[in-house]
C-alpha positions in Angstrom: 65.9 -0.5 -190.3 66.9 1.6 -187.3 66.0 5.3 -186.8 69.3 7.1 -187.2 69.4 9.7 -184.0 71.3 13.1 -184.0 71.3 15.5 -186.8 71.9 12.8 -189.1 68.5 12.1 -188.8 67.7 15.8 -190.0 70.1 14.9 -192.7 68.5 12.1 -193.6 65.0 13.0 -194.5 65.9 16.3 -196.1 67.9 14.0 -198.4 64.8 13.5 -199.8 64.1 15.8 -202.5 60.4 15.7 -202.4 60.5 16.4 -198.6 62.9 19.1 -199.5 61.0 20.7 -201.8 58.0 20.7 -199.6 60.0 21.5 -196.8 61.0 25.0 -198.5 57.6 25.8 -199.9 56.2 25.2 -196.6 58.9 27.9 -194.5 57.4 30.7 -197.2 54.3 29.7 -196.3 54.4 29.8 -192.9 56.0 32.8 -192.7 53.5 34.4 -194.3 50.9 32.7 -191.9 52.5 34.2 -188.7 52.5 37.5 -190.3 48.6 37.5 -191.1 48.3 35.7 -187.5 50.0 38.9 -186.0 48.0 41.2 -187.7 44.9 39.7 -187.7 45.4 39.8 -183.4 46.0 43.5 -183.6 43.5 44.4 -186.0 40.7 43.1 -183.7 42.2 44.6 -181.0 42.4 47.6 -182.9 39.1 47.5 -184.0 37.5 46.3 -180.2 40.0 46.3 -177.4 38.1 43.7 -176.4 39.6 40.3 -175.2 36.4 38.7 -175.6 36.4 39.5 -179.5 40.1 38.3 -179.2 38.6 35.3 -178.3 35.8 35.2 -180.9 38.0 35.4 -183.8 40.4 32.7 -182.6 37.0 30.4 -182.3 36.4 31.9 -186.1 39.5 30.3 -187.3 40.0 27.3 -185.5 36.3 25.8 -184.6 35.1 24.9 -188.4 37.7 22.4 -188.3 35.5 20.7 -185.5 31.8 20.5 -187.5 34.0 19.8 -190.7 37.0 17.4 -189.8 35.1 14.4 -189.7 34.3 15.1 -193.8 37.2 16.5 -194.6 39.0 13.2 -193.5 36.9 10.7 -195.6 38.0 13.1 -198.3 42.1 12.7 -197.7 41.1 9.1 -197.9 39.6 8.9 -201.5 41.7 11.9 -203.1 44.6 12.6 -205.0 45.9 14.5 -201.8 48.3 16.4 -203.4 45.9 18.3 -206.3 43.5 19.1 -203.4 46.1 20.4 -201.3 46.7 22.8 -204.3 43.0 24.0 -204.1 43.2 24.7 -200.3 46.6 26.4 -200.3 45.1 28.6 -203.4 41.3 29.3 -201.4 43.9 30.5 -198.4 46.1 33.0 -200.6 42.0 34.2 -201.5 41.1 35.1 -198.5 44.9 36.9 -197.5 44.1 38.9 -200.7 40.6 40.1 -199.5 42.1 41.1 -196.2 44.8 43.2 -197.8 42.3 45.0 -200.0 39.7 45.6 -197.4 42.1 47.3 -194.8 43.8 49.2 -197.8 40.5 50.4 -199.1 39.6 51.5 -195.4 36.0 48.8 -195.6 37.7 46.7 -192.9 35.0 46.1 -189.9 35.0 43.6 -187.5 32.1 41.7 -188.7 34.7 41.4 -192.1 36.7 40.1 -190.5 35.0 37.8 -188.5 33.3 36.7 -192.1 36.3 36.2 -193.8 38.5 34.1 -190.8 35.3 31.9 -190.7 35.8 30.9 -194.3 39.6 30.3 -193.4 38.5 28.3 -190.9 36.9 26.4 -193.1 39.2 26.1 -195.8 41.7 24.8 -193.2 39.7 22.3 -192.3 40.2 20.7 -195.6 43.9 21.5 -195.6 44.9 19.9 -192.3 44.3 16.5 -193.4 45.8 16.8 -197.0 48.7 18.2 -195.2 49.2 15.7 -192.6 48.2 12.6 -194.3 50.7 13.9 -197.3 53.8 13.5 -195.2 54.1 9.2 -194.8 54.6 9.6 -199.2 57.0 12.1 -198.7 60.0 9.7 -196.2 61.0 6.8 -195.4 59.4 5.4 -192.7 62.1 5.4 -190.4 62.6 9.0 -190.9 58.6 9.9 -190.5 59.3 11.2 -186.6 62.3 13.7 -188.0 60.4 14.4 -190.8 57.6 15.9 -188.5 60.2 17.6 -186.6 61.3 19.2 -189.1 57.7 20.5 -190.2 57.2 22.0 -186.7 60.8 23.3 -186.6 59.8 25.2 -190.0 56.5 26.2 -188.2 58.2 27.9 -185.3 61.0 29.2 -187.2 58.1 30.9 -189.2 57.2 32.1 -185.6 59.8 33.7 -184.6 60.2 35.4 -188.1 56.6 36.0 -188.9 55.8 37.9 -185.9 59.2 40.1 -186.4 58.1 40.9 -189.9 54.8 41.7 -188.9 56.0 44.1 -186.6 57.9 45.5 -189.0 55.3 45.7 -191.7 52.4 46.8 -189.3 54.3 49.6 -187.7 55.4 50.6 -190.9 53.0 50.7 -193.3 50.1 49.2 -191.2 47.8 45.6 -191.4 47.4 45.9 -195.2 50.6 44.8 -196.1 50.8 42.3 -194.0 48.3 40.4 -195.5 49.2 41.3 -198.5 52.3 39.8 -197.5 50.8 36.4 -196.7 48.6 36.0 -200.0 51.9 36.2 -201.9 53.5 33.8 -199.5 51.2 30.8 -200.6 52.3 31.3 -204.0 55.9 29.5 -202.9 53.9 26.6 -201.4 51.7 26.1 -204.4 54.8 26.0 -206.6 56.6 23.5 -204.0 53.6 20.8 -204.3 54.0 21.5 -208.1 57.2 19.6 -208.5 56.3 17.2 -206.0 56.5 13.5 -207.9 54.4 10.9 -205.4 54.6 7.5 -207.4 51.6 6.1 -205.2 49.6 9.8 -205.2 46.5 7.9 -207.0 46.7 5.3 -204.5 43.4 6.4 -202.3 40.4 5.2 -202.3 39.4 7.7 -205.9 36.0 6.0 -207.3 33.9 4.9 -204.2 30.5 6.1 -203.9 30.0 9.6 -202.1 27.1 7.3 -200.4 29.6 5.4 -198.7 31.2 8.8 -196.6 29.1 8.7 -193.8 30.0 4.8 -193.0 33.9 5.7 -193.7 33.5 8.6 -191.0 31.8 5.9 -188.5 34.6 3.8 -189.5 37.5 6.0 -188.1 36.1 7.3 -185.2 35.5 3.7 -184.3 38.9 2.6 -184.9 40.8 6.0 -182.9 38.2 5.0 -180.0 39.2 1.3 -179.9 42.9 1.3 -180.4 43.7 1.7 -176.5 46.9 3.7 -177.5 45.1 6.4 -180.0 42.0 6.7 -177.2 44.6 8.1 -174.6 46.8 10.3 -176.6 43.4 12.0 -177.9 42.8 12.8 -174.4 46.2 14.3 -173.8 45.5 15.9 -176.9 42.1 17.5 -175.9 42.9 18.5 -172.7 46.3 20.5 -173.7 44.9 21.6 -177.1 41.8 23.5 -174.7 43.7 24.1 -171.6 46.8 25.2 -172.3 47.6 26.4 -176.1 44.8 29.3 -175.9 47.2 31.8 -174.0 48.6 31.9 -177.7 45.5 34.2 -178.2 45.4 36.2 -175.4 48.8 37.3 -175.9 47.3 40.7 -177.6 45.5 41.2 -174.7 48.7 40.4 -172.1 50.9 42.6 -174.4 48.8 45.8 -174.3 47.2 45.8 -171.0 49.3 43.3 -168.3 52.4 44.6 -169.8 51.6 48.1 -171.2 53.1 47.7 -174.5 51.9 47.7 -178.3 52.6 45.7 -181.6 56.4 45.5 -180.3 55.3 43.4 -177.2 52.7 41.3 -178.9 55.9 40.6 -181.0 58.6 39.7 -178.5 56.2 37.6 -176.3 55.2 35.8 -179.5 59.1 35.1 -180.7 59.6 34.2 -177.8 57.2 31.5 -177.3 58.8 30.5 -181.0 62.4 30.4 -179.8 61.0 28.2 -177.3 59.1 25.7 -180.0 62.1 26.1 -182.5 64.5 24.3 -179.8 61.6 21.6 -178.9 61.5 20.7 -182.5 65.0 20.9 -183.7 65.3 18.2 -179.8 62.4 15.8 -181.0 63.8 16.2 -185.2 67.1 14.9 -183.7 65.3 11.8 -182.0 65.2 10.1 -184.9 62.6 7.7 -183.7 59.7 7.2 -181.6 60.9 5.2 -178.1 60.5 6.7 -175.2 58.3 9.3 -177.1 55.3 8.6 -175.0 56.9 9.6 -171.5 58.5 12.7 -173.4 55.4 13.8 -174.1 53.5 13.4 -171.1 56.7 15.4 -169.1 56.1 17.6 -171.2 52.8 18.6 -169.9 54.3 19.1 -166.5 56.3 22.0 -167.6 53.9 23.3 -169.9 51.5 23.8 -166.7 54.8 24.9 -164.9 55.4 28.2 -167.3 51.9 28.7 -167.6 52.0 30.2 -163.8 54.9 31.4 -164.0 53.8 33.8 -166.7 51.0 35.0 -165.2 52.8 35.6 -161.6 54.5 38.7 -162.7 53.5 42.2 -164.7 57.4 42.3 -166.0 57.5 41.2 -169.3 61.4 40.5 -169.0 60.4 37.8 -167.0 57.5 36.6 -168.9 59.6 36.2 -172.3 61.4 33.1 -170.6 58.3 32.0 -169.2 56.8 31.9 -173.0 59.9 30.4 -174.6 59.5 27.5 -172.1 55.8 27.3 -172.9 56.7 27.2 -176.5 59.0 24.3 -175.8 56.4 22.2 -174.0 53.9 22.8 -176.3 56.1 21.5 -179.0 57.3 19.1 -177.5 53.5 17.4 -176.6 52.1 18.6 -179.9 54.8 17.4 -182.3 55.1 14.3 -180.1 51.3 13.4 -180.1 51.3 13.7 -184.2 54.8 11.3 -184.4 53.0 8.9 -182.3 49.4 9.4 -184.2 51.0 8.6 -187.3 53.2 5.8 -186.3 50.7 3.6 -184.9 48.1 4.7 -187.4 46.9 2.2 -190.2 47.6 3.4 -193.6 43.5 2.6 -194.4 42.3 5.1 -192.1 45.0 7.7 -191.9 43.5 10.3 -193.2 40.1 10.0 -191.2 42.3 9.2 -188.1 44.2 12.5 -188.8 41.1 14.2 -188.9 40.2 13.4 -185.9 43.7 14.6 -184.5 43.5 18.1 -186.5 40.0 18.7 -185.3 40.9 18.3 -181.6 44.3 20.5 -182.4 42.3 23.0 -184.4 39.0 22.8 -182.9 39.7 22.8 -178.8 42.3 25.5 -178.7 39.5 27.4 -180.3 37.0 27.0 -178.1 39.5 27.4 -175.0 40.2 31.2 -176.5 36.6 31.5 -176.6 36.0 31.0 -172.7 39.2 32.3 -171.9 38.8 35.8 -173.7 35.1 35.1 -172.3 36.7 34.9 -168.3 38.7 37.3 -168.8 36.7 40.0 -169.5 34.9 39.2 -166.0 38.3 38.1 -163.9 41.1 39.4 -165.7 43.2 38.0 -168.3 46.0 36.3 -165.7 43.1 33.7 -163.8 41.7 31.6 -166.7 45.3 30.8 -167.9 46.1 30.2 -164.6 43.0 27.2 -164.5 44.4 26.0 -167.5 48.0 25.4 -165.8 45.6 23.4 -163.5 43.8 21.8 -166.0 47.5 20.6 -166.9 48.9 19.5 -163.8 45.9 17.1 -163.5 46.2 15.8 -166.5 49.8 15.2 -166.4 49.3 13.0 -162.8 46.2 10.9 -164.9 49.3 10.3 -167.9 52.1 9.4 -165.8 50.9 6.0 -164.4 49.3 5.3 -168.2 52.6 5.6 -169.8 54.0 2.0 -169.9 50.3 0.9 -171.5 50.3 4.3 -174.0 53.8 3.5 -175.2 53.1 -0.4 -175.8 50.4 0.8 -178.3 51.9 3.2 -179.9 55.3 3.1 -180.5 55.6 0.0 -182.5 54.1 -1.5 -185.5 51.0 0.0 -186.7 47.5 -2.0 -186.9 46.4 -3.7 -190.3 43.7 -2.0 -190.1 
């Protein structure tokens, strides 16, 4: 059946009542991610002011996905995804809990902190390919690429809104709250995946011997490095993921000391990079399919390196809010573009291993960019290590552009056996 195009391709997969369930679950959730995102920035920074510890915890939260992926995979390939993804979301409202009562208690340190976004880390890890491999059972297949629109329209929605209510909350009454905030927030979620009803949810591979992980793990990395298609939208992936996306973490850093402002600042230049993503994903949502995906993406990458000097050329932050809402778009537009693609060609055996792989690059590598950027920038600045990521980008974008006729044949038709 053809992919319906326009917003009748929005209409059509929120026809879908477990996709709308999920769907409004998920915008709570979110929201209240953004706001512990927000003030877990400015609680290091109050703690530190120290970019480099900006860039620590950033590698706290994101990096366990890369030693865990790998497992957690194998595990969204012999689970009843949906139960575990209850377990995750409820470890996650944990941890937003302990925050809250730490700050409000005044026992908050750094090294607390630290601690406790390692275990989120962690618990992520698990979550990402639940959550990703969940969304084939929740569409049609012909409304899978609107249907991941629509998840990374509700995620930058959420970032427009979270950071706003942050700002709100923190100026206020301070961090507390706002994690407070968030633990509740997962409470929406958890009810969402309640109600769900998957007819093939017991469908995995439940029963197989725990022996028999390792090989399954060998197995998926072996088919994402063969399948010529997968292989080179991994790289785009990697390189994006650890060149480009870290000036996300920085941005408490840019806020305070490029552009002299506080919590208000962080907040704008944050919305702004979500007003940015918001219109990238509501474009891609109303695509309704994947042709010409794989050129989208990879133009994408030109203008992401674009915006990336741009906002580092001036100390006016009236100039850099454009300059971050067309960052936002671009990194929509290859992230959400790379996961329709991903999931289109993937085989159904290894989706969940294949996905993550995918999470654990998208996690993982955006981590470990924060962690030499906030590293660099302590000894250069903050502007000149997100100015050789916009490099990083424009070389990668003239490697993509030749590759795009062989990318697209791979990956934008009919998936593998397997």
């Amino acid at each position: 059946m053809a992919a319906t195009v326009g917003f009748g391709a929005i209409r059509n997969a929120l026809s879908n009542r477990n996709f709308r369930r999920f769907s409004i679950g998920n915008l709570v959730s979110q929201l209240g991610t953004w706001v512990q995102r927000i003030a877990v920035g400015w609680l290091t920074w109050e703690l530190t002011e120290s970019p480099t510890w900006l860039g620590v915890i950033a590698f706290a939260d994101l990096f366990p996905t890369m030693l865990i992926a790998p497992l957690a995979g194998a595990v969204a390939d012999r689970v009843d995804r949906l139960t575990a993804l209850r377990l995750f979301q409820a470890l996650a409202m944990l941890q937003g809990a302990v925050l809250a009562a730490l700050v409000m208690t005044g026992a908050m340190t750094i090294w607390w902190l630290l601690g406790l976004t390692i275990f989120l880390g962690v618990v992520m890890a698990f979550n990402q390919p639940l959550r990703l491999s969940l969304t084939p059972s929740l569409v049609a297949r012909q409304d899978l690429s609107s249907a991941i629109g629509i998840n990374s329209l509700i995620f930058n929605i959420a970032r427009i809104g979270g950071p706003a209510l942050a700002g709100f909350l923190i100026f206020h009454w301070g961090v507390g709250p706002a994690f407070a905030f968030n633990a509740a927030s997962f409470l929406a979620f958890i009810v969402a995946l309640s109600v769900l009803d998957l007819p093939d949810r017991k469908l995995n591979r439940v029963g197989k011997p725990i022996r028999e992980i390792p090989v399954e793990i060998v197995e998926g990395v072996r088919y994402t490095v063969r399948h010529q298609g997968m292989r080179s939208i991994f790289i785009v992936l990697s390189v994006v993921a650890l060149c480009g996306r870290p000036v996300t973490e920085l941005l408490p850093g840019f806020a305070a000391d490029v552009f002299g402002r506080g919590a208000d600042g962080l907040a704008m230049l944050t919305s702004a990079m979500g007003v940015g993503a918001v219109i990238g994903g509501v474009n891609i949502a109303r695509r309704g399919g994947v042709a010409g995906m794989t050129r989208y993406v990879v133009t994408s990458i030109f203008f992401l390196g674009v915006a990336l000097v741009a906002f580092t050329a001036s100390s006016d932050i009236w100039i850099a809010l454009p300059c971050m809402a067309l960052a936002g778009f671009a990194m929509v537009s290859v992230g959400v573009g790379e996961q329709t693609l991903v999931q289109n060609a993937v085989a159904a055996g290894v989706r969940g291993r294949v996905l993550s792989l995918y999470g654990m690059l998208a996690r993982g590598m955006p981590a470990l960019g924060a962690l030499v950027m906030g590293a660099l920038s302590s000894w250069f600045g903050l502007r000149w290590p997100v100015v050789g990521g916009a490099v990083a980008c424009f070389l990668l974008f003239l490697w993509a552009r030749p590759n795009v006729p062989m990318m697209a044949a791979a990956l934008e038709g009919e998936p593998d056996a397997g």
